[in-house]
N, C-alpha and C positions, 0 to 999 in steps of 0.2 A: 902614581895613585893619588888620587882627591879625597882628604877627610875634611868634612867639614861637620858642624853642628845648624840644624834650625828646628823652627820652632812651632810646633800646629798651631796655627793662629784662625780656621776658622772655625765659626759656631760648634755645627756638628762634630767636629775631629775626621779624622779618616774613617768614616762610613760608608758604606756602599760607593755610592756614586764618584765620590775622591777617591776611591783606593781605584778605581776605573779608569778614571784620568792619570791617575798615577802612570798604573800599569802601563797605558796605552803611553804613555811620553818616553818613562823607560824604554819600552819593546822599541820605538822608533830609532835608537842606536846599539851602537852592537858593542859598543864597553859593557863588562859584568858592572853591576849597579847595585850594590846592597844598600838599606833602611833599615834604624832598627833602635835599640837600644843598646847600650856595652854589653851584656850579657845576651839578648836575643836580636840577631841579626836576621834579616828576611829578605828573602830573592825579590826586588824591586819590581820585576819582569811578573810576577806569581802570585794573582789576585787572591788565592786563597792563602798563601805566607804574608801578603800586607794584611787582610781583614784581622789574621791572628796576632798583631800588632796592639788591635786595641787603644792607638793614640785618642784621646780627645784634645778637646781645645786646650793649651796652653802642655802638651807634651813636646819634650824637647826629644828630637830623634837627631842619631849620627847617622851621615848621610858619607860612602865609600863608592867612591868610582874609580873604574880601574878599567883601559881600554886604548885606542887610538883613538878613541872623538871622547873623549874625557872633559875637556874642557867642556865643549857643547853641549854635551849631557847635563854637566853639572848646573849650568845657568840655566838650561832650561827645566829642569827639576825643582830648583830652588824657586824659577819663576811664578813656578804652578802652584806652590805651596806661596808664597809672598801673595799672591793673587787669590788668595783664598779660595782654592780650585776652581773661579768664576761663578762662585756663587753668590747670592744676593745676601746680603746682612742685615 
């Protein structure tokens, strides 16, 4: 299992369109993926348990993978979030 911490770093936070990119990155591997805070963890894969996350910019989320492409999940998870979901600033 992969714990790590990172960090919403863009504008909007996880709003609509990032928690869509989220999901859709997630769903592409078949490790369990959770996001979250220590006390409220959210199914990765579960557009509607990311929205109720409520991260804005500057929320530190723990980020738990667990799976056989674990590794790859996780770089590519952290990527899209470091990438500020490819949106414009």
């Amino acid at each position: 299992m992969i714990k790590t911490n990172t960090l919403i770093i863009n504008k909007l936070g996880l709003h609509a369109r990032a928690a869509s990119k989220l999901v859709t990155t997630a769903s592409s591997f078949s490790s369990q993926i959770k996001i979250g805070h220590e006390t409220q963890m959210a199914d990765a894969k579960s557009i509607m348990a990311v929205m109720m996350l409520a991260a804005c910019k500057g929320t530190e989320l723990c980020l738990e993978i667990e799976g056989h492409d674990q590794d790859q999940a996780c770089a590519a998870v952290l990527d899209l979030i470091n990438r500020r979901f490819d949106e414009d600033e």
